[in-house]
C-alpha positions in Angstrom: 34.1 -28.4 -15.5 34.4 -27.0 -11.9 31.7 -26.7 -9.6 33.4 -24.1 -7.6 31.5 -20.4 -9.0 28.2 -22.5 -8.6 29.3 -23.4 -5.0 30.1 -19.8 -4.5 27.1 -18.3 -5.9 25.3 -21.0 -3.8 27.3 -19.6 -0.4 26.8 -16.3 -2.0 23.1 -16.3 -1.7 22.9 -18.2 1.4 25.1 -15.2 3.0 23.3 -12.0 1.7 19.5 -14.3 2.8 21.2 -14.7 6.3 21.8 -11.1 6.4 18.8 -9.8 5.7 17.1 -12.0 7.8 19.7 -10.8 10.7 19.0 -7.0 9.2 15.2 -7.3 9.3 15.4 -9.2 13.1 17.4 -6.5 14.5 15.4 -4.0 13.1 11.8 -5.6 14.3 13.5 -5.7 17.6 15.1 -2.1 17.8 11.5 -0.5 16.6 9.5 -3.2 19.3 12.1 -1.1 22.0 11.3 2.1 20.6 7.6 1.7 20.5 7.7 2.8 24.1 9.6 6.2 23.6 7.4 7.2 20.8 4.2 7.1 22.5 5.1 8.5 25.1 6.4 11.3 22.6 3.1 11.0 21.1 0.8 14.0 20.5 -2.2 12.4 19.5 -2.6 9.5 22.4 -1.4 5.9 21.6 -4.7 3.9 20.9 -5.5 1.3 17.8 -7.6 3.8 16.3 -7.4 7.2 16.9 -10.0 10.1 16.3 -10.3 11.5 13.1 -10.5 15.1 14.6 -6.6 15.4 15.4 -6.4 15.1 11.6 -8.0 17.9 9.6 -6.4 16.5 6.3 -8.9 13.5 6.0 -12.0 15.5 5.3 -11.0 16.2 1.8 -10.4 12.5 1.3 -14.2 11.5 2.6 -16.0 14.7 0.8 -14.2 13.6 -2.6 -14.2 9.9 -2.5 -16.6 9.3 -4.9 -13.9 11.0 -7.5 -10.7 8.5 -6.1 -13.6 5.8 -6.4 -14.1 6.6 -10.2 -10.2 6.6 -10.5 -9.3 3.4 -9.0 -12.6 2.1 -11.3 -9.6 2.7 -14.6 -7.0 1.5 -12.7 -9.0 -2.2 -12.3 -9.7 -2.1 -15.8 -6.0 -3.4 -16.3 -6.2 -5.7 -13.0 -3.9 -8.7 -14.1 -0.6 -5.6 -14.1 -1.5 -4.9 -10.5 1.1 -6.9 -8.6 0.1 -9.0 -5.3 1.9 -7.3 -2.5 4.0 -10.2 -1.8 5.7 -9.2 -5.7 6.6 -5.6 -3.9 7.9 -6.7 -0.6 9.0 -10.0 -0.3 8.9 -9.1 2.9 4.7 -9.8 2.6 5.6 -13.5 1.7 4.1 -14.8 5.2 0.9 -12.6 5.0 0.2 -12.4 0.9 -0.3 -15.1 -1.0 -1.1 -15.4 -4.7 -2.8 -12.6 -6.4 -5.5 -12.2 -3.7 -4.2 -8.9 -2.1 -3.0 -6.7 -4.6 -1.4 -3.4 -4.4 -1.2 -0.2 -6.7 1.3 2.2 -5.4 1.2 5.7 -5.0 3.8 6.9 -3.1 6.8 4.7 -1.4 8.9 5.8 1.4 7.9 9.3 0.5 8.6 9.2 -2.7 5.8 10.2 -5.3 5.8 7.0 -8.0 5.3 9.8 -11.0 3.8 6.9 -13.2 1.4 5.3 -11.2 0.1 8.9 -9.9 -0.1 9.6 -13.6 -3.0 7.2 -13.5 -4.7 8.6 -10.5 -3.9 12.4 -11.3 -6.8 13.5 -8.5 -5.8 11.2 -5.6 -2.4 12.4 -6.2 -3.4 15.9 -5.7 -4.5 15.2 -2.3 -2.1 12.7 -1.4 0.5 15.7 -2.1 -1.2 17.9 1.0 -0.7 14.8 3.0 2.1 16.6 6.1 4.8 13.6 6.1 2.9 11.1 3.8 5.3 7.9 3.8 3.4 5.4 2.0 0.2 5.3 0.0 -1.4 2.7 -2.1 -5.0 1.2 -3.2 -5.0 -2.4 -1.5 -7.7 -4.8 -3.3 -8.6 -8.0 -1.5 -10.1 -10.9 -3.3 -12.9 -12.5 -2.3 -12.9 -15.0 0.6 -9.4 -13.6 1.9 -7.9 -13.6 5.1 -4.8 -11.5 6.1 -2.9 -13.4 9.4 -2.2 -11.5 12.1 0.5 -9.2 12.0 2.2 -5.8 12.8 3.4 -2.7 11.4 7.3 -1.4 11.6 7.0 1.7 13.3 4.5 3.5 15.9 6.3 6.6 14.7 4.1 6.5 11.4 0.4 6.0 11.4 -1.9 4.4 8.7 -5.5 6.1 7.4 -8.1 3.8 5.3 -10.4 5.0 3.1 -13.6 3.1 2.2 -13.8 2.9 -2.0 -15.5 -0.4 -2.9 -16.8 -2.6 -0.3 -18.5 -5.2 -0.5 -22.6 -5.2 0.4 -22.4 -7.5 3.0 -19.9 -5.1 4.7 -20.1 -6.3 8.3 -18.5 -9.7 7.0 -15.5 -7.7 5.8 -13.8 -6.0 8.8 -10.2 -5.2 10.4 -9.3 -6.1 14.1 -6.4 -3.8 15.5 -5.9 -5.1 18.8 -8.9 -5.9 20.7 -11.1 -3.3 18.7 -12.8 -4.0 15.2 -13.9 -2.1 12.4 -15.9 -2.5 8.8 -15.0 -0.2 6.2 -18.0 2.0 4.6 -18.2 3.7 1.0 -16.4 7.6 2.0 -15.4 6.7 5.6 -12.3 7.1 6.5 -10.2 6.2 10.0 -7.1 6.4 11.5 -5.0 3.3 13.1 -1.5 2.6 14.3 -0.3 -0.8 12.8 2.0 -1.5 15.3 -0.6 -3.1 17.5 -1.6 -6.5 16.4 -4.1 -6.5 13.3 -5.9 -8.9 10.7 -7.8 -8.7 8.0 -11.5 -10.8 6.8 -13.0 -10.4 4.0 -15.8 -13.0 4.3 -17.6 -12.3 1.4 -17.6 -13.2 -2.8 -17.3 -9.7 -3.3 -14.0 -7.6 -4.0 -12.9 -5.1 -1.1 -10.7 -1.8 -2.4 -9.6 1.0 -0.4 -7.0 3.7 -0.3 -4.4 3.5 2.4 -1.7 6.1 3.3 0.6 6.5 6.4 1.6 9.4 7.7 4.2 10.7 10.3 2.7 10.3 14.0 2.4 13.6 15.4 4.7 14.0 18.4 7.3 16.1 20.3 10.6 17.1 18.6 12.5 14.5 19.8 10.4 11.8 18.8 10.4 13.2 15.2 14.0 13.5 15.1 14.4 10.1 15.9 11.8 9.0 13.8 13.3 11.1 10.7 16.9 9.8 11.2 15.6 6.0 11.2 13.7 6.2 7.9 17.2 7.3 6.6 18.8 4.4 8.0 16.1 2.0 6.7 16.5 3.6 3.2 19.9 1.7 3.0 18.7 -1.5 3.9 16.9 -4.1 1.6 13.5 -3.6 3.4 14.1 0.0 1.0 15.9 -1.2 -2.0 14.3 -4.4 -3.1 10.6 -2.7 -3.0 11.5 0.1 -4.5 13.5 -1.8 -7.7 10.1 -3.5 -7.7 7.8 -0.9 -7.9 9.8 0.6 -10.4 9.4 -2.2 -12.9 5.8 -2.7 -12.1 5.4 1.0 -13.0 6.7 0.5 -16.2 5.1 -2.6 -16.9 1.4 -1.0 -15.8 1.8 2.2 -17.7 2.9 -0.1 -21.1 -0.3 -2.2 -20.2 -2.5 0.9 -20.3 -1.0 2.4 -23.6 -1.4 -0.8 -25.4 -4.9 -1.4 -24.2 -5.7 2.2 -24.8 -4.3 2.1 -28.4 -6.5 -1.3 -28.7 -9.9 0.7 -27.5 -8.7 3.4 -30.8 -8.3 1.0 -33.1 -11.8 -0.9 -32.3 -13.4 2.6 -32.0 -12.0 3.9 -35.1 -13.5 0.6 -36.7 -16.6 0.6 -35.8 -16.9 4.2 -36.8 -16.1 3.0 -40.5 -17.9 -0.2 -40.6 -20.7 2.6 -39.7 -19.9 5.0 -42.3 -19.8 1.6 -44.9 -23.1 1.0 -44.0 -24.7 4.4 -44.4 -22.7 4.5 -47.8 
């Protein structure tokens, strides 16, 4: 039997790896240039973190936190169908590994992932008032995790956090962005731009989850128009299309998780209500 279609898919794969790692190179270089440009387009200054005051929108996220809290509490009750990032965005490999950050998905790309908001119906609602939300997801780090240093794709597009569960020994679980650090609190929220150098501890045995969604960068017109006119460009490119496929299935596959394991609470509910009603009879 020939070898030559399994030497062809071989060269196949080798090709399309080669160019996304050329795609994704360019790319990181072409934003790196046009970090430059859109701060100085910037209408909100071009710091790691930036004050929560040139975003009125947050508020509603720190006076109802307590509610996304008690959501995200349901979500965790079906942890082992929350993908690690890594299972998203092979594009996370070098910064994820194993199931110690995992990531539920709320919106991606701007999209609104109608299933998995399903499951958080109240942090959708505010998510929705978001202006330009991109990206929004609950990120839950294991115990004892440390994410490497890395940065973000775009200083056109900022990143909020929002404090959910963290840990009691909270100063040992803490961000750097740059040369600045942060701990995250129960209800706080803050604002940072990825695109400087950041990393991640979470020194603790305790879990850390927290809501985090990015949002356009506030700037002149012709930094939005740029900005605006690369997101389509990026949606054609497998930094877009992989994820997307993937959070897809994982949608599926978490929302067939929850109906079986809701069915299963029923059917012990609805037997312990007759093993009652045997007993009083």
């Amino acid at each position: 039997m020939s070898d030559t279609p399994r030497i062809n898919a071989t060269l196949a794969q080798r090709y399309r790896a080669w160019r996304r790692n050329a795609v994704y190179t360019t790319g990181e270089k072409l934003t790196r240039v046009l970090e430059k440009f859109f701060s100085r387009q910037s209408l909100v200054g071009d710091k790691p973190f930036l004050h929560n005051e040139s975003f009125p929108f947050l508020q509603t996220f720190a006076d109802n936190w307590e509610k996304i809290r008690d959501e995200v509490r349901e979500i965790l009750k079906n942890r082992e169908e929350i993908p690690a990032f890594q299972e998203v965005s092979p594009d996370q490999v070098k910064i994820a590994t194993g199931k110690n950050w995992r990531t539920f998905f709320l919106y991606g790309f701007g999209e609104k992932l109608n299933k998995n908001c399903a499951q958080a119906p109240f942090t959708a609602s505010l998510l929705e008032k978001v202006p330009n939300i991109e990206i929004s997801w609950f990120s839950i780090l294991s115990p004892g995790y440390h994410i490497p240093p890395h940065q973000g794709v775009s200083k056109g597009i900022l990143r909020a956090h929002l404090g959910l569960i963290i840990p009691k020994d909270a100063e040992s679980c803490r961000i750097r962005v740059g040369n600045e650090f942060r701990v995250w609190k129960p209800g706080q929220i803050f604002v940072l731009d990825d695109t400087y150098e950041h990393e991640v501890w979470n020194n603790t045995s305790d879990e850390r989850v927290i809501l985090i969604f990015d949002f356009d960068r506030p700037m002149k017109w012709p930094g939005r128009i740029l900005l605006h006119f690369l997101i389509r460009v990026m949606k054609f490119t497998a930094f877009y299309l992989e994820p997307k496929k993937n959070l897809a299935d994982f949608e599926d596959r978490f929302e067939a998780a929850t109906r079986r394991n809701n069915e299963n609470m029923e059917k012990l509910a609805d037997a312990a209500q007759a093993a009652r009603q045997k007993t009083l009879h």
